[in-house]
Structures are given as structure tokens and as C-alpha cells.
N, C-alpha and C positions, 0 to 999 in steps of 0.2 A: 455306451450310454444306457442301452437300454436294461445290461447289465446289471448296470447300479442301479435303477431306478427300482430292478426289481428286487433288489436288497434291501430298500431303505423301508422303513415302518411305515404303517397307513398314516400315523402321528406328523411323520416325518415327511410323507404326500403331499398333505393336507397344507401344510406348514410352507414347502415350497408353490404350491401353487398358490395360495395365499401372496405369496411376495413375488409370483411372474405375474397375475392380474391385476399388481397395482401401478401400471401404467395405463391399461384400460380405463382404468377408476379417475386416472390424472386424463387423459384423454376426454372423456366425456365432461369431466369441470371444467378442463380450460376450453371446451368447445363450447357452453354453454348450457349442456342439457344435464342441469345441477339434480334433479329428481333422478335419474339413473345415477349422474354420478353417488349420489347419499344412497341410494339402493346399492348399488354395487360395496361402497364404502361398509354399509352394515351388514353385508353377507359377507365382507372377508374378516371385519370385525368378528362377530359370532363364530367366523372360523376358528378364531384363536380359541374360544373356549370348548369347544367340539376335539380340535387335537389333542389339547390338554386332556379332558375326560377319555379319551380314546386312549391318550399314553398311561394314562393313570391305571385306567379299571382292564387295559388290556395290557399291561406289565408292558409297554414298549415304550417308557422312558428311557431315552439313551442322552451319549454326552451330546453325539450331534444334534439333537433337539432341544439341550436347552441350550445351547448356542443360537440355534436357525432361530426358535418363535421368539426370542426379543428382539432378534436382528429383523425380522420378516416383519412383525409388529411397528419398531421403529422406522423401518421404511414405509409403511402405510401410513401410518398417523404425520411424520415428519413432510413426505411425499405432499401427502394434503392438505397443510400446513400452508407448506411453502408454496402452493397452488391460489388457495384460499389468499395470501397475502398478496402474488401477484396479479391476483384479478379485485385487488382492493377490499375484498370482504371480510378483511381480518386485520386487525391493529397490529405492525411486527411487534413492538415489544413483549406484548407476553409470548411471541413464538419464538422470539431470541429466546428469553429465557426456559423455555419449554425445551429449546434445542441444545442449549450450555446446560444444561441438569441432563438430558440425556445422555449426553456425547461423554462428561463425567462420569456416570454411573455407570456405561456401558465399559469404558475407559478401566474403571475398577472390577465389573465382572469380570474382565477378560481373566485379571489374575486371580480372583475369588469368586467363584460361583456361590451367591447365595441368592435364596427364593425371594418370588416376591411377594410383597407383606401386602396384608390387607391393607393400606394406608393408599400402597401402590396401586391396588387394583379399582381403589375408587379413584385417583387420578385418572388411570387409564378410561375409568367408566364416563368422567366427565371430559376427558378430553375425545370421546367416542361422538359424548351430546355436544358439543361444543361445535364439532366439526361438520356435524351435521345442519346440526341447528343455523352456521352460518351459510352451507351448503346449498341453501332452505331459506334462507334470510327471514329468520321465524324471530321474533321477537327477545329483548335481552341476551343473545345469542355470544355478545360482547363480553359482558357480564360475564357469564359461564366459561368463557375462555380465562378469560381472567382468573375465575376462581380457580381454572384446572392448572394456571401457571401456578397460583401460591400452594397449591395442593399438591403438585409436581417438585417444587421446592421442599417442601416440609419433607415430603417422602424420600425425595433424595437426599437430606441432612439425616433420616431415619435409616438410611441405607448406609452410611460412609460415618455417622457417627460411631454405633456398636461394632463396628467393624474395622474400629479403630481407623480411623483415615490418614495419623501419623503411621503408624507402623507399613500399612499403603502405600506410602508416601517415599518410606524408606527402603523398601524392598526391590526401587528403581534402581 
């Protein structure tokens, strides 16, 4: 273990510890002490764009990293999601469909790795305030979920349309 650990890129560190701390982050919401939990939540948030710039500008983009940070990401945000709904602070509907455009998309990277689009990165950006914001039970909080499911939608039709989603489709 420690082997590997010492092979893997700082990109690729950062990425897993990123997704071993998001039980901590579900521990502190479903305990109740939601202000750590949104602390927590936004440091491993901000993680994800720390790796990326680290794999970027220090050439350690590897295959394993873009696999880990959408999987490591998806389990943070889905994780608190589905926290947030069972302690009633969150409508499921728009987390249903926040998790069926995931589990699709992710479903399609598996066979086609392509980046994510600026459309994606403002979903992820509101689905970041979203989570927090209910986290926080701050004001229009709802709202903003809301809007990150239809923006989550759009970006996922933006993902699987040019990419031909029949050809996709048939390569099962």
C-alpha cells in the first residue's frame, strides 16, 4: 500500500483523499453540526480544482485521474445530496434527477472519455451553492437546487448529444 501510494501523483493524492473525507463531511451533517459539515464540504469541493491545476501545470494528468476526480466528485456531491434529502432539507425530485443525469453520463464516460464542458462546470458550481446553501438553510436554497438540476440536465444532453448518444448506444 504504501508502495502505491507512493507512485500515485500529488493530483492523484489529493483526488483520493478528497473522496476518503466524504464520510466525515456526511458524519458531521447527519449529526447535525451542518456549519462544519458546509466547511468541510467546501474544502473538498475547492479540492477538486487544486488537483486539476496541479495535474495541469505540473504534467501529471494521468488515465487514473480522470477517472478518480469525477468518481471522487460524484461521491461528494451525490453523498450530500442524499444526506441533505434524508434529514428533509432538500426536495428528492431535483436529487433524483441530479442522480439519473449522473449515473448516465458517468455510465457513457466509462466508454468515451470526454472533458468537461464549461456548461458542466457551472452546474457543478451551483450544485456546490446549492448544497451548501441548504447545508446552511440560507435563504432560496430550493431554488438553487432546482436550478442546478435543469442545468445538470441541459449539460448532460450537451454531453451525450455531440457524442452521438445513438452510436453510444450501439457499441453495447
Amino acid at each position: 500500500m504504501q508502495e502505491t501510494w507512493k507512485n500515485l501523483t500529488l493530483a492523484n493524492k489529493i483526488t483520493l483523499v478528497r473522496a476518503f473525507l466524504v464520510p466525515l463531511c456526511i458524519l458531521f451533517l447527519l449529526t447535525g453540526f451542518f456549519g462544519l459539515a458546509a466547511t468541510i464540504f467546501l474544502l473538498l469541493s475547492f479540492s477538486d480544482a487544486i488537483d486539476g491545476y496541479i495535474a495541469r501545470k505540473y504534467n501529471q494528468v494521468s488515465d487514473l485521474g480522470k477517472k478518480l476526480d469525477p468518481l471522487a466528485d460524484k461521491i461528494l456531491v451525490l453523498c450530500a445530496l442524499i444526506g441533505l434529502t434524508a434529514l428533509g432539507k432538500a426536495d428528492p425530485v431535483p436529487i433524483m434527477l441530479l442522480c439519473v443525469r449522473e449515473f448516465i453520463v458517468a455510465s457513457f464516460r466509462s466508454q468515451k472519455n470526454f472533458p468537461a464542458s464549461p456548461l458542466a462546470k457551472w452546474k457543478t458550481v451551483s450544485q456546490i451553492a446549492a448544497i451548501v446553501m441548504l447545508m446552511l438553510d440560507l435563504p432560496f436554497a430550493g431554488w438553487i437546487l432546482w436550478f442546478a438540476a435543469l442545468l445538470s440536465l441541459f449539460s448532460g444532453g450537451a454531453y451525450l448529444w455531440p457524442n452521438n448518444l445513438s452510436s453510444l448506444l450501439k457499441s453495447n
